[in-house]
C-alpha positions as CSV (number, residue, x, y, z in Angstrom):
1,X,90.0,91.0,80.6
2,X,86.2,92.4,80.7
3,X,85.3,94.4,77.2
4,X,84.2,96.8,76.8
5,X,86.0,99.3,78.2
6,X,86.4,97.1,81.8
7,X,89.9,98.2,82.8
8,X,88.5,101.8,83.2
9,X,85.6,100.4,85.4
10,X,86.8,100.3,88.6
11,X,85.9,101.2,92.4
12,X,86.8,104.6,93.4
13,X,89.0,102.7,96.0
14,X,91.5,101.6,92.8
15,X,91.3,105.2,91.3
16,X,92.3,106.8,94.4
17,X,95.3,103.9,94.8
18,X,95.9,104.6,91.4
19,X,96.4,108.3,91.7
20,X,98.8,108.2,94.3
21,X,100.9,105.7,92.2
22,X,101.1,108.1,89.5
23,X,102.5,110.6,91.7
24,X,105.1,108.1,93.2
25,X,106.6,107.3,90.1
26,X,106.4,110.7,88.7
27,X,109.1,111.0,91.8
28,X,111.5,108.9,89.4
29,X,111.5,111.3,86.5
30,X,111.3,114.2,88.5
31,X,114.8,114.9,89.2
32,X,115.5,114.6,85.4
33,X,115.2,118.4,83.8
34,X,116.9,119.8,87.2
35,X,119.9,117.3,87.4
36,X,122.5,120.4,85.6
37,X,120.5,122.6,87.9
38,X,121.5,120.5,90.7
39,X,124.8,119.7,89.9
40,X,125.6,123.8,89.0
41,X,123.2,125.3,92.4
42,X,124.9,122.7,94.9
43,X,128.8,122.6,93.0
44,X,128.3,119.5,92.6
45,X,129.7,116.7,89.5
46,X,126.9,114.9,87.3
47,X,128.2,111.6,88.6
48,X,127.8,113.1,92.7
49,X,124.2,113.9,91.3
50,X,123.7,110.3,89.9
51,X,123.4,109.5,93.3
52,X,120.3,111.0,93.7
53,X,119.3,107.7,91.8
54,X,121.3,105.3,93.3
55,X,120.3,106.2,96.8
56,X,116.9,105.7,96.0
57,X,116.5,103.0,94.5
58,X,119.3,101.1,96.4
59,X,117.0,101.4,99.3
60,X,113.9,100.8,97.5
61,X,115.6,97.5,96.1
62,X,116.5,96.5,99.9
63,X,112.8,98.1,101.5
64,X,111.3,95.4,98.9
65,X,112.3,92.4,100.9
66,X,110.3,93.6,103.3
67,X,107.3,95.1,102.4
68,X,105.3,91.9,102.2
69,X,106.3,91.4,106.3
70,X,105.3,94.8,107.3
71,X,101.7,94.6,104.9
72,X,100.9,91.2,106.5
73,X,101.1,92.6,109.9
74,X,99.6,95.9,109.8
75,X,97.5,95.5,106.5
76,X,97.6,96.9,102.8
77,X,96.1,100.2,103.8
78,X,98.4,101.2,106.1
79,X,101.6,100.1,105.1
80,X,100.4,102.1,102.0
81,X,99.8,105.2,104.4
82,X,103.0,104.8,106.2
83,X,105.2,104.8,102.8
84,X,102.9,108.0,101.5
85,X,103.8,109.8,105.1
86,X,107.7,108.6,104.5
87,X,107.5,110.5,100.8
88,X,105.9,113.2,101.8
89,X,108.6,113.9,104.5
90,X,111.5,113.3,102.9
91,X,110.3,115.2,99.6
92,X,110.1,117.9,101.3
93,X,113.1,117.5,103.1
94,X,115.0,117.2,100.1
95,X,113.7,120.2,99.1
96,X,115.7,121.6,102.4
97,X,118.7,120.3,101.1
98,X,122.0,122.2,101.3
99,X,124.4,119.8,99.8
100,X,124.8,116.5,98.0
101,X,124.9,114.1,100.5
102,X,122.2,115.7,102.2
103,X,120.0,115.8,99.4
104,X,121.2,111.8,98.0
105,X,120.6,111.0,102.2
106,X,116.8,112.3,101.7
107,X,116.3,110.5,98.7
108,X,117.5,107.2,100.1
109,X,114.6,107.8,102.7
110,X,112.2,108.5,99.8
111,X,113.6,105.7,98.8
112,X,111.8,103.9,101.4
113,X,108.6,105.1,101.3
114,X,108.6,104.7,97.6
115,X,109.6,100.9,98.3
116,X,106.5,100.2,100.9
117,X,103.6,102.0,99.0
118,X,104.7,100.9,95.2
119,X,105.0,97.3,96.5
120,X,101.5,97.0,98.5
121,X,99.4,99.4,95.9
122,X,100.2,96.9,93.6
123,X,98.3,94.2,95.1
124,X,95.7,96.8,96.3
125,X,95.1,97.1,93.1
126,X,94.8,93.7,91.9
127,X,92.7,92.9,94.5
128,X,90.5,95.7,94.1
129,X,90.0,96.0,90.7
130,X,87.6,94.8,88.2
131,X,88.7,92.8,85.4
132,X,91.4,89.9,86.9
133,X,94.8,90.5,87.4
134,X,95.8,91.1,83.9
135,X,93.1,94.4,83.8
136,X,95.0,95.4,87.6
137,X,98.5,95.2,86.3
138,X,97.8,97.0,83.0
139,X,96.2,99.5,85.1
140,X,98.9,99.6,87.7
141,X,101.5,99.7,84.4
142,X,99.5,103.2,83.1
143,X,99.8,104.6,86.6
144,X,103.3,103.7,86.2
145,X,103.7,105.4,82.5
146,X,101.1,108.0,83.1
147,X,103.3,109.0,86.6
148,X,107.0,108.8,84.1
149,X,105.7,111.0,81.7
150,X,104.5,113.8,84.3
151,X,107.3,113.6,86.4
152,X,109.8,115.4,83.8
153,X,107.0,118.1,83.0
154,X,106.2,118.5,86.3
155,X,110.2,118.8,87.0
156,X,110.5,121.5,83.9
157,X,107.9,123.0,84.7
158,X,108.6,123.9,89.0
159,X,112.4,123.3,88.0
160,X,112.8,126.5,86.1
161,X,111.6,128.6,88.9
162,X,114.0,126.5,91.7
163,X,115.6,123.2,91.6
164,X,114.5,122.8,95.1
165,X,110.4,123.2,94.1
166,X,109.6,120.0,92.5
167,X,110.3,118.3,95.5
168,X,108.0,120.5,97.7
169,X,105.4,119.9,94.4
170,X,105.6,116.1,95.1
171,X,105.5,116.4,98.9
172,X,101.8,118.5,98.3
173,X,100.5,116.0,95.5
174,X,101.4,112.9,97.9
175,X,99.8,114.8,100.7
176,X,96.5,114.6,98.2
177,X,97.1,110.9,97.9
178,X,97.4,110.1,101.2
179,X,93.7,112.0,102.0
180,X,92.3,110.2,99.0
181,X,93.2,106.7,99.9
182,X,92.4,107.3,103.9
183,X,88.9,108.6,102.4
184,X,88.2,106.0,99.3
185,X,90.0,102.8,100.3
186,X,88.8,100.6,102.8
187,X,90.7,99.1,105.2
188,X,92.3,95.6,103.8
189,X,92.2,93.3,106.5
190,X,95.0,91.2,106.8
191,X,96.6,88.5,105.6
192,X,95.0,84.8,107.3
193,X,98.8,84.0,107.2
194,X,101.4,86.6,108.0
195,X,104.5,86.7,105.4
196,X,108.2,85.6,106.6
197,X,110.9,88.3,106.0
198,X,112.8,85.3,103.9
199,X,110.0,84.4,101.9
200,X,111.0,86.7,98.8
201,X,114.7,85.4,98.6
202,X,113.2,81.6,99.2
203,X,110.9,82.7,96.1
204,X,113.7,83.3,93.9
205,X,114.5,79.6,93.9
206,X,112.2,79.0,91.4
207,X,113.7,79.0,88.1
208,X,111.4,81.2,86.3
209,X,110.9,83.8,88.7
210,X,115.0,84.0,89.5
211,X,115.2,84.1,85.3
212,X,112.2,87.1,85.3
213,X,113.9,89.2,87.7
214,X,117.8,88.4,86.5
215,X,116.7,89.8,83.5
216,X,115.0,92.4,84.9
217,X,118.1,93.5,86.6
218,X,120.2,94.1,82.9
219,X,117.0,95.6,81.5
220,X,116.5,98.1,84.2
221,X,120.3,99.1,83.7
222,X,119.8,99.9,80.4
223,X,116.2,101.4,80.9
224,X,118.5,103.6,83.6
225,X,121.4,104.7,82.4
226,X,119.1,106.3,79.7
227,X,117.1,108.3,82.4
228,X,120.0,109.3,84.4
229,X,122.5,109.8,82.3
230,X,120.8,111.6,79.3
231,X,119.6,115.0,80.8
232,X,123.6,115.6,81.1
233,X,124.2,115.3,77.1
234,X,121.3,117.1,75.7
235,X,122.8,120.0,76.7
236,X,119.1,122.0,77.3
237,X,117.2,123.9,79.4
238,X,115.1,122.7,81.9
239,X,112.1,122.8,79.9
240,X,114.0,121.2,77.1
241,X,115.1,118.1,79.0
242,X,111.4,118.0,80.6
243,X,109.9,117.6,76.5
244,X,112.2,114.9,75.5
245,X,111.6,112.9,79.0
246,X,107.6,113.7,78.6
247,X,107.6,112.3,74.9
248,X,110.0,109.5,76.0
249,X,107.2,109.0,79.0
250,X,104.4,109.1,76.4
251,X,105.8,106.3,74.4
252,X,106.2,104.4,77.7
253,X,102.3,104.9,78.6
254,X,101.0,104.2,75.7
255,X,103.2,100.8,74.6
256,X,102.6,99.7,78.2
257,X,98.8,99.8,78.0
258,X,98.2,99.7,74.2
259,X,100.7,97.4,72.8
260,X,102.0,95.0,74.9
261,X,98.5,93.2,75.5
262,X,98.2,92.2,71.5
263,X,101.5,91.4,71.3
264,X,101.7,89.3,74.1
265,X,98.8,87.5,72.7
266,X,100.0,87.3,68.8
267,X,104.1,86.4,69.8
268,X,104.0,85.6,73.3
269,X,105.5,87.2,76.5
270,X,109.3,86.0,76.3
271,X,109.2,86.7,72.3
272,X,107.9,90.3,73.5
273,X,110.5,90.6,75.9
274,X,113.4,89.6,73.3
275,X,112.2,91.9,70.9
276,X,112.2,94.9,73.2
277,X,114.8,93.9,74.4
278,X,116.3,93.7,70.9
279,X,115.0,97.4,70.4
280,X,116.3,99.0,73.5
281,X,119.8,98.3,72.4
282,X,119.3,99.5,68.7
283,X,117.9,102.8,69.8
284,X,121.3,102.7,72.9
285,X,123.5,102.6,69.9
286,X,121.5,105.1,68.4
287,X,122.5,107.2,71.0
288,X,125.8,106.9,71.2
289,X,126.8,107.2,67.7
290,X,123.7,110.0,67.3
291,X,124.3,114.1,67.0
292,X,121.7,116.2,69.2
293,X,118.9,115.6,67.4
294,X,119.7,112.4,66.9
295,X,120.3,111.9,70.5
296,X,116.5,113.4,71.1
297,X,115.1,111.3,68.7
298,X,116.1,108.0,70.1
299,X,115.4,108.7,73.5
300,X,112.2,109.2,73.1
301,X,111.7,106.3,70.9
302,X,113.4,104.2,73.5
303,X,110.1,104.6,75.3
304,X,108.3,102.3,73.7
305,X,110.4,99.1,74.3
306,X,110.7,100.5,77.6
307,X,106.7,100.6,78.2
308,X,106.7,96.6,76.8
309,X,109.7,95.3,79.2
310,X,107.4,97.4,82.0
311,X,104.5,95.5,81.5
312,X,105.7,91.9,80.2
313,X,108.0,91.8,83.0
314,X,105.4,92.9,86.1
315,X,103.1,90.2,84.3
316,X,105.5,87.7,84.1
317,X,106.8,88.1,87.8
318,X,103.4,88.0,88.8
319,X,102.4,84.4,86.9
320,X,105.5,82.3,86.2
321,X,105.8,80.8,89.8
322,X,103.3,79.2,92.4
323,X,104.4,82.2,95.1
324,X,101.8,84.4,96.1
325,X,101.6,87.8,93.9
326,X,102.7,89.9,96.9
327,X,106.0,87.9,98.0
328,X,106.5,87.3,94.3
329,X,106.4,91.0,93.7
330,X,109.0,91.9,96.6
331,X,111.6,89.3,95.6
332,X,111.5,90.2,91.7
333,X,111.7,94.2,92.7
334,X,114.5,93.7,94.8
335,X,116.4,92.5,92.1
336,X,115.6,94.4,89.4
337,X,116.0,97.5,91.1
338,X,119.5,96.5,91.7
339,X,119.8,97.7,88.3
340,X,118.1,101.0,88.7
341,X,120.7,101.7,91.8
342,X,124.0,100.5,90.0
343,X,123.2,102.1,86.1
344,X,123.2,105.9,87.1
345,X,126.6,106.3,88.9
346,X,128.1,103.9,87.0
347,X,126.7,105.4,83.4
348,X,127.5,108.9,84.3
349,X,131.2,108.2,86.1
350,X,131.9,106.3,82.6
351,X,130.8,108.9,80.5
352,X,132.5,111.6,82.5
353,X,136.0,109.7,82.2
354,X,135.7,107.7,79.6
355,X,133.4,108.8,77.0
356,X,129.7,109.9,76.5
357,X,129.1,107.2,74.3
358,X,130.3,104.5,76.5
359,X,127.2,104.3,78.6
360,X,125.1,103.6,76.2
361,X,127.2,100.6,74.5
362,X,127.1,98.9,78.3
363,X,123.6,99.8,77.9
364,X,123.2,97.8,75.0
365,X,125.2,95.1,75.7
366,X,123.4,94.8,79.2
367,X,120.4,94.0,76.7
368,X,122.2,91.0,75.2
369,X,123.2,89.8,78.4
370,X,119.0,89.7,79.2
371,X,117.9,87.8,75.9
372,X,121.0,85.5,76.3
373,X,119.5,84.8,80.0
374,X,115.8,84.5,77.9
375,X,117.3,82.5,75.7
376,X,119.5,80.0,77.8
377,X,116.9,79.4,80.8
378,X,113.7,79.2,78.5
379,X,113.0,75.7,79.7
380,X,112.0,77.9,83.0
381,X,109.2,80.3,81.4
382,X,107.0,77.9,79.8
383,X,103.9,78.3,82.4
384,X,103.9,81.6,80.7
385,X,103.2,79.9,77.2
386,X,100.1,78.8,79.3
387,X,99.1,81.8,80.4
388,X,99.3,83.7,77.4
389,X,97.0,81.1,75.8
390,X,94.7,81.6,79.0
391,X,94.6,84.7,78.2
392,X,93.8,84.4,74.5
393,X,91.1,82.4,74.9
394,X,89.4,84.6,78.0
395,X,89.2,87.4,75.5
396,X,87.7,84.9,72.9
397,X,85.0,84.0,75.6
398,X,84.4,88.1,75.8
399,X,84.2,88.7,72.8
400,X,80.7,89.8,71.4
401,X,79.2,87.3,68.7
402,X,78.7,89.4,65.1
């Protein structure tokens, strides 16, 4: 990593990909304040909302497998343009919505969208940036918080005047991004060798990327079953829900940028990912044994282990196998966001018959189940040993002499 300030020097080209990033993944928090207001203008049950979630990121789980195909045939640029043009229409189709499954059927093509430009932007940016890879996916990680901690503001905020305006909001602000990145970025050219549609499930063979994303998988049902399930127990306002889920979003910015790079360095990536790991589950049970404030509290806290699985885990995916970044990427997002799909139905329909405090004890335990993964297929993650010291050392080299 450049110092100096190098991650925030970058071409106008990254800035612009970087934008429209943050506005895709404010598309994931979004929904949060408005999910009562959902549920209550389209008489509908929180776990028939869940599926707003489910939807969404089932297809964007699927869409992942193949994204590096579609890229390597028409190029970064555009694939990233067709996804924006797929959000933008089915945002604002959702928007149109006049009942659950037409609103969870929209979604599921936002779904899409989401899947093609999330995918490809990240290896726009890495190739694009200044700084290496590390600086790209730290930057790509902030886009990622930055976008999670608007998203529930943004939601509050258009929410309270009608549930069906923060989807026409993010329609507009992905119209921006689309003019910015037809304007700023250049066309990529394409790929010398064009990808196979197998190649991400052939890249999970490797043990350490198949360990990464297994993990990932139990992490991200934890990390979901607090974002979806949540806005039902706070028992707020729109604006309410859209504070805790921005402070909860701050903590994941600012631990994804500012405190997962030193600890990586001082404890090592799979020792980070244990211990936030570790902490998600505390602050789960936190929740489920919590009162309201309580309940606020630790969700927003839960941020911050959140931010460091975020960015440990992209990193990780990225380095631990010999597969190139892009195929890599698609075959550890398609099963990671397995868990994003399965936690919200499944958290809400078990809080709605069995308890509100169940969800978050599967929660926790889903945490175990990760570090026990960690733990028991270790042998597989020790190229990242290496690259952590790589990494030491670079910033030794960059280091001003006193």
């Amino acid at each position: 990593m450049q110092s100096g300030g190098g991650i925030l020097r970058q071409p106008m080209s990254v800035w612009a990909t970087a934008f429209a990033a943050v506005v895709a993944f404010m598309g994931i928090g979004l929904v949060d304040p408005i999910l009562p207001s959902i549920a209550q203008g389209l008489n509908a049950t929180p776990s028939q909302v869940s599926l707003l979630f489910t939807s969404y990121f089932l297809v964007t789980a699927v869409a992942m497998l193949i994204t590096g195909w579609v890229s390597s045939r028409i190029g970064g640029k555009r694939t990233l343009l067709v996804g924006l043009v797929l959000v933008i229409v089915f945002a604002a189709l959702a928007g149109t919505s006049g009942s659950v499954a037409e609103l969870v059927g929209f979604r599921a093509g936002w779904g899409l969208g989401n899947a093609l430009f999330v995918a490809t932007a990240l290896a726009v940016i890495v190739g694009a940036a200044s700084g290496g890879a590390e600086s790209a996916i730290i930057l790509y990680e902030a886009a990622l918080g930055l976008g999670i901690s608007l998203g529930p503001l943004a939601g509050a905020l258009l929410g309270d005047w009608n549930w069906r305006a923060p989807f026409f909001g993010t329609a507009t602000l992905m119209a921006v991004g689309f003019v910015l990145i037809v304007t700023m970025l250049r066309t990529t050219p394409r790929p010398a060798q064009k990808t196979r549609l197998s190649a991400p499930i052939r890249a999970l063979a490797h043990g350490g990327l198949s360990t990464t994303a297994f993990t990932a998988l139990f992490y991200n049902f934890a990390f979901f079953t607090v974002l979806a399930f949540t806005p039902f127990i706070l028992g707020m306002s729109a604006y309410g829900i859209g504070a805790v889920f921005f402070g909860w979003g701050v903590c994941v910015a600012l631990s994804s940028v500012f405190a997962a790079p030193p600890l990586q360095r001082r404890i090592g990536s799979v020792n980070v990912l244990h211990l936030a790991l570790a902490l998600l589950a505390v602050f789960q049970i936190g929740i489920a044994l919590s009162g309201h404030a309580g309940v606020i509290v630790f969700t927003i806290l839960s941020g911050i282990p959140i931010g460091l699985n975020n960015t440990v885990f992209t990193e990780s995916a990225m380095e631990v196998s010999d597969a190139p970044r892009p195929v890599a990427s698609a075959g550890y997002n398609f099963v990671r966001w397995m868990g994003g799909a399965l936690a919200p139905f499944i958290a809400t329909k078990l809080g709605e018959e069995v308890g509100i405090a169940v969800p978050y004890v599967v929660g926790a335990l889903c945490c175990v189940v990760g570090m026990a993964i960690l733990y028991t297929r270790r042998h597989h993650l020790r190229s990242l040993s290496r690259v952590d010291a790589d990494h030491t050392a670079h910033d030794a080299e960059t280091v001003p002499a006193t």
